[in-house]
C-alpha positions in Angstrom: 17.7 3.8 -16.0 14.1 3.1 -16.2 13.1 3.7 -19.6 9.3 2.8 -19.6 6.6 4.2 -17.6 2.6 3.7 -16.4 2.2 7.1 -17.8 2.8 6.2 -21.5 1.6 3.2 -22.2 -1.9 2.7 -20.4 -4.0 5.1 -22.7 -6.8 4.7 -25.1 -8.3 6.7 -27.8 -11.9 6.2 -26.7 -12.4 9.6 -25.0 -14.6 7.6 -22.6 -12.8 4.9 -22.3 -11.1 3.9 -18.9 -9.4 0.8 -19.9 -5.9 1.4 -19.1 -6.7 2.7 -15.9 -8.7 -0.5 -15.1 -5.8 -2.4 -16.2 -3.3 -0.5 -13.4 -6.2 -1.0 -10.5 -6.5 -4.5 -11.4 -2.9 -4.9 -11.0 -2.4 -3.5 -7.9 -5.6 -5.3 -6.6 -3.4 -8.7 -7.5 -0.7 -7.4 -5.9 -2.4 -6.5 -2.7 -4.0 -10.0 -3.0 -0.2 -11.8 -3.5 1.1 -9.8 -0.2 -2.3 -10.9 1.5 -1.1 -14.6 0.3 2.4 -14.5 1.6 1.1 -12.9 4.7 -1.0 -15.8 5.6 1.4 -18.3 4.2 4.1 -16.7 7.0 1.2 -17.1 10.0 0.5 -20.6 8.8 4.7 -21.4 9.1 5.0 -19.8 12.3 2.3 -22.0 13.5 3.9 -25.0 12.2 7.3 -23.9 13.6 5.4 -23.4 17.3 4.3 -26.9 17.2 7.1 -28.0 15.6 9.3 -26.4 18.8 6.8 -27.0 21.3 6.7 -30.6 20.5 10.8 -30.7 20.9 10.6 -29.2 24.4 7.7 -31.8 25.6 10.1 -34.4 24.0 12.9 -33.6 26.1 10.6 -33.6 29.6 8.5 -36.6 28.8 11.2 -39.0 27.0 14.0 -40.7 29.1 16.8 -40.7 27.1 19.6 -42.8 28.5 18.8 -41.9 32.1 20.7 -44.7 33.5 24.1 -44.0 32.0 26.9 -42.4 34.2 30.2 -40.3 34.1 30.9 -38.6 30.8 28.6 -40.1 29.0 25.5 -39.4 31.0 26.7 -35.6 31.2 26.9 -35.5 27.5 23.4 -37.4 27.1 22.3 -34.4 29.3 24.0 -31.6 27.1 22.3 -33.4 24.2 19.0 -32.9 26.0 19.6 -29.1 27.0 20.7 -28.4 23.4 17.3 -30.1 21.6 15.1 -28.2 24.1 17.2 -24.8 23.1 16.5 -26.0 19.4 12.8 -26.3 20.0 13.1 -23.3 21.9 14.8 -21.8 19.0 12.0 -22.9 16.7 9.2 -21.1 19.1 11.3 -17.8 18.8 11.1 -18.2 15.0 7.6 -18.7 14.9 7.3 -15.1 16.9 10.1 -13.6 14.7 7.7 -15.2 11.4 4.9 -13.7 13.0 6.1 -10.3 13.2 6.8 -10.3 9.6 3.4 -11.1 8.7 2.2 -8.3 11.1 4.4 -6.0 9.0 3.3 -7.5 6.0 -0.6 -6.5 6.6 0.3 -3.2 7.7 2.2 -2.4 4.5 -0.7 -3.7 2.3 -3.4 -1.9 4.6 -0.8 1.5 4.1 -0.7 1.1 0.7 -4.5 0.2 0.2 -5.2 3.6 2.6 -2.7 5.8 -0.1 -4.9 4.3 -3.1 -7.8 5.1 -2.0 -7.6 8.6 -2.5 -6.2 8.4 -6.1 -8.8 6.0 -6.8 -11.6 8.7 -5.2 -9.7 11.7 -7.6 -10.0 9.4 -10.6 -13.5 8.5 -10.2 -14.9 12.0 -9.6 -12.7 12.9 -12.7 -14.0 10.0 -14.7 -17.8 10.5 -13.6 -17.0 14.6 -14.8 -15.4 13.7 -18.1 -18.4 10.8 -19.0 -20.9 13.6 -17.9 -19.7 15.9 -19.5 -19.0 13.7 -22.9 -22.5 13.0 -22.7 -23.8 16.6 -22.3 -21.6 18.0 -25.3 -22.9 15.4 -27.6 -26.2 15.9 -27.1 -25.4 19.2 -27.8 -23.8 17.9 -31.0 -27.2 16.2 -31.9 -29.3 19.5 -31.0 -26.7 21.9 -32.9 -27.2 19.2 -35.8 -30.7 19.4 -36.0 -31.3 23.1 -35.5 -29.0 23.3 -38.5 -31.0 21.1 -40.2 -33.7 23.1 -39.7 -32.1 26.0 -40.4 -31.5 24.3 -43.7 -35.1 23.8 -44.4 -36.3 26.9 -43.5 -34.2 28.4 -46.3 -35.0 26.0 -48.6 -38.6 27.2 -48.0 -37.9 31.0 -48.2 -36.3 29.8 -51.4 -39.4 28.0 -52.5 -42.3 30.8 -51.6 -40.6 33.9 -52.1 -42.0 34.4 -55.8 -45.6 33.5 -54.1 -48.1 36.1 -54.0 -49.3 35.2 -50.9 -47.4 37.1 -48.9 -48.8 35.7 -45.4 -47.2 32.3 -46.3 -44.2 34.0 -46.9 -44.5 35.8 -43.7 -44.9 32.4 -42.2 -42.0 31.1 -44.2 -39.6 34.0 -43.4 -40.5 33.9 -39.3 -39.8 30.3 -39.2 -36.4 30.9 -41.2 -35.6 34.0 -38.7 -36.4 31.8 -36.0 -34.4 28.6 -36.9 -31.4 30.8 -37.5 -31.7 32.5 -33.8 -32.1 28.4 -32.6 -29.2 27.0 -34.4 -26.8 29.9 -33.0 -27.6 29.2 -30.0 -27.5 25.3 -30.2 -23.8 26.8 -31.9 -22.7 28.4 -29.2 -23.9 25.6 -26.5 -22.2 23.1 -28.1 -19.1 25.6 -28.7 -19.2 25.6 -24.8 -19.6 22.4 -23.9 -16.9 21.6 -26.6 -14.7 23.8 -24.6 -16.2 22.5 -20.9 -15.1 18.9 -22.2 -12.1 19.9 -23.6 -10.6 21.5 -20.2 -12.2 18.5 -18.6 -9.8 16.4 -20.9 -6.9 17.8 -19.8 -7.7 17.8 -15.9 -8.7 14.1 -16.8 -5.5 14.1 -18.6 -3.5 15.3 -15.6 -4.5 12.9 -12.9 -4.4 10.1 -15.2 -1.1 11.2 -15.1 -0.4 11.2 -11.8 -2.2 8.3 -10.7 0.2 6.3 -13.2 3.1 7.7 -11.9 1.8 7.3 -8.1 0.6 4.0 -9.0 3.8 3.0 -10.6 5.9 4.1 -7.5 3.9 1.5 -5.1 4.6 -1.0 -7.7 8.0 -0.2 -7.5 7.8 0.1 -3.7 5.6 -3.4 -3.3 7.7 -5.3 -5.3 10.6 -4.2 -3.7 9.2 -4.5 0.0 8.0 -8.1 -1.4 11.1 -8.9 -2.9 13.1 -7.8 1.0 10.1 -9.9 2.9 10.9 -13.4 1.6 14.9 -12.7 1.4 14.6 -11.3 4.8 12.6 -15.1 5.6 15.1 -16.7 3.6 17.9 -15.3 5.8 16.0 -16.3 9.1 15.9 -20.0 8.0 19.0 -19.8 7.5 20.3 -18.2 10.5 17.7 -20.8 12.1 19.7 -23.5 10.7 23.2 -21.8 11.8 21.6 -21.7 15.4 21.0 -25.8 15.2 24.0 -25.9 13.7 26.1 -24.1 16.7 23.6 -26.2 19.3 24.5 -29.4 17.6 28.2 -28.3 17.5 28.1 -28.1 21.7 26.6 -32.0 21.6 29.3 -33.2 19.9 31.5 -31.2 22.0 30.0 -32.8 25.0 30.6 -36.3 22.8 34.2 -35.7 22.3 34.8 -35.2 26.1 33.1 -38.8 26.7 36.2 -41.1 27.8 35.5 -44.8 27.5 37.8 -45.9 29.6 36.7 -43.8 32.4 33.6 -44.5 31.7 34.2 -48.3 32.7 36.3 -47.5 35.1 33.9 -45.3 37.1 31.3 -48.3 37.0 33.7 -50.6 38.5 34.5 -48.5 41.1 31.3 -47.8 41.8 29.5 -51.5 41.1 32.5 -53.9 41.8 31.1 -56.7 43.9 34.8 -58.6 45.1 38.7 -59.2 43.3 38.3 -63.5 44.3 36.5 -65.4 42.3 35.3 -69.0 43.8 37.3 -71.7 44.2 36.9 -75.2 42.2 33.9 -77.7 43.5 36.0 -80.9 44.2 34.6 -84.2 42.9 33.5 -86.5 45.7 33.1 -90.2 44.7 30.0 -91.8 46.7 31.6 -94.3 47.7 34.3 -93.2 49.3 32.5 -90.8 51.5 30.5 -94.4 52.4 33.9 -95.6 54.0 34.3 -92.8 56.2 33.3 -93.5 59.5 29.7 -91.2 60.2 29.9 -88.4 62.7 28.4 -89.5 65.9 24.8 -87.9 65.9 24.6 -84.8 68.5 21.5 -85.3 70.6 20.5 -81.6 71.6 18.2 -83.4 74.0 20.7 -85.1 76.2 23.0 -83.2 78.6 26.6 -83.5 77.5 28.5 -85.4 80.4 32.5 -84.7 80.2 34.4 -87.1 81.3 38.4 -88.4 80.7 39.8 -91.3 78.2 38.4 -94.3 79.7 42.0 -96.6 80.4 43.1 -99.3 78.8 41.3 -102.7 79.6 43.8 -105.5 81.3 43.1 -108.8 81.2 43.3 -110.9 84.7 44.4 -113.8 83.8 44.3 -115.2 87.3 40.6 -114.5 87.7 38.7 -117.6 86.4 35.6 -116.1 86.7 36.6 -113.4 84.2 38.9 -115.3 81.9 36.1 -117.8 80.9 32.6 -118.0 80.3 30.3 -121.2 80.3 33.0 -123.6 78.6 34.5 -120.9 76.4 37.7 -119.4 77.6 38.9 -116.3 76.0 42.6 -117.2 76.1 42.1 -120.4 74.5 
């Protein structure tokens, strides 16, 4: 239960004074100014979250990541890259969904400014009548005063020449007296009036001091309340925001828990295997042995190859002189 209200405690005894009421205005003034305040701090985060997302997208088209993997692993590099553009993506979409709030923020403070207004225009005409008026009945005060005062004087000088014998002072005496006493009833009676104009003016005064508290307190009530729903209503969208990563993220390692090492390796052999036999051993060859080895005869590409059968087996004639000896050697010696 609400137990304390505008309406009773923003009063003051000054008949002119307007105090309180400046008090409530200047409230709701810093209220419309705090609203103002979270409405621009809302545009400045959505344009932080825009870049924000807009720089995660270009990072995913511009940046290789892994683009020479294969198999399961490259498919889950590529989920990975799908999911951080849907984040940035994500983060765009907030900075809309921000934007919108602080579009709804302006127009409550521009409805609620709008509604003021015309309390604020009833209080000032009814502040302007009751000054006025103040004004008015106490310079009928003053004039009622001093007609009284003179009213006073004149007596006193009826009082004074009365036992005169000149009875054209008296005259003079008495007339003024008569005519102070016409004056001050009427400076009575005007100031009786304005008494009464003031007091009526009072209670109108009274009444839509009244009601702007109350009106005034019930967009107090509403502002705080629509302020209070605005940033819980943010708070909620950062967190959903971060339950959106959260599910993205959850779909990379998904796509990292179906990436099979073995297969992995398996498909690049398949795919890269250059042979199953590696190269035999290099021999050692000692110089000198491959000096022994008689040379193979030198092919000469210019000469025409003439075939021709084994050549047969050379038999000495031992009864030919001529061939058996030469000069004084003899073979057979």
């Amino acid at each position: 239960m609400r137990g304390i209200y505008f309406k009773e405690n923003f009063w003051s005894t000054d008949i002119t004074s307007i105090a309180g009421y400046e008090c409530l205005i200047q409230h709701m003034n810093d209220g419309r100014k705090n609203l103002k305040e979270y409405e621009d701090f809302l545009k400045e985060r959505a344009s932080i979250e825009e870049k924000y997302g807009k720089d995660l997208v270009n990072l995913t088209k511009k940046k290789p990541c892994g683009q020479t993997e294969i198999n399961t692993l490259k498919r889950a590099l590529d989920v990975f890259k799908q999911q951080i553009d849907n984040i940035g993506q994500s983060h765009i979409q907030l900075a809309q969904t921000l934007r919108d709030e602080a579009r709804k923020m302006e127009e409550y403070r521009e409805r609620q400014r709008q509604e003021r207004k015309k309390i604020e225009a009833i209080m000032d005409t009814s502040h302007k009548q009751k000054l006025m008026q103040y004004k008015k009945t106490m310079e009928s005060k003053r004039n009622y005063e001093q007609r009284c005062r003179e009213k006073d004087e004149a007596e006193q000088a009826v009082a004074c020449y009365k036992n005169m014998v000149n009875t054209k002072q008296q005259d003079k005496v008495f007339a003024k007296l008569a005519h102070s006493k016409v004056t001050a009833e009427s400076a009575d009676k005007s100031y009786q009036q304005n008494i009464f104009l003031l007091d009526k003016i009072r209670e109108d005064w009274q009444k839509d001091h009244v009601s702007s508290c109350e009106f005034l307190e019930n967009q107090e009530w509403e502002r705080v309340n629509f302020f209070r729903n605005a940033v819980w209503t943010h708070a909620n969208q950062l967190s959903q925001q971060c339950v959106t990563i959260d599910v993205m993220c959850e779909v990379v390692r998904k796509a990292l828990e179906g990436c099979n090492i073995e297969k992995d390796v398996e498909y690049f052999i398949e795919g890269h295997k250059t042979g199953n036999v590696p190269p035999a051993p290099i021999p050692y060859e000692n110089y000198y042995n491959c000096q022994k080895r008689s040379p193979a005869p030198a092919w000469n590409p210019g000469m025409p190859e003439i075939r021709r059968g084994q050549l047969p087996t050379p038999v000495p004639v031992t009864d030919d002189p001529a061939y058996a000896s030469v000069g004084d050697y003899n073979v057979y010696q």
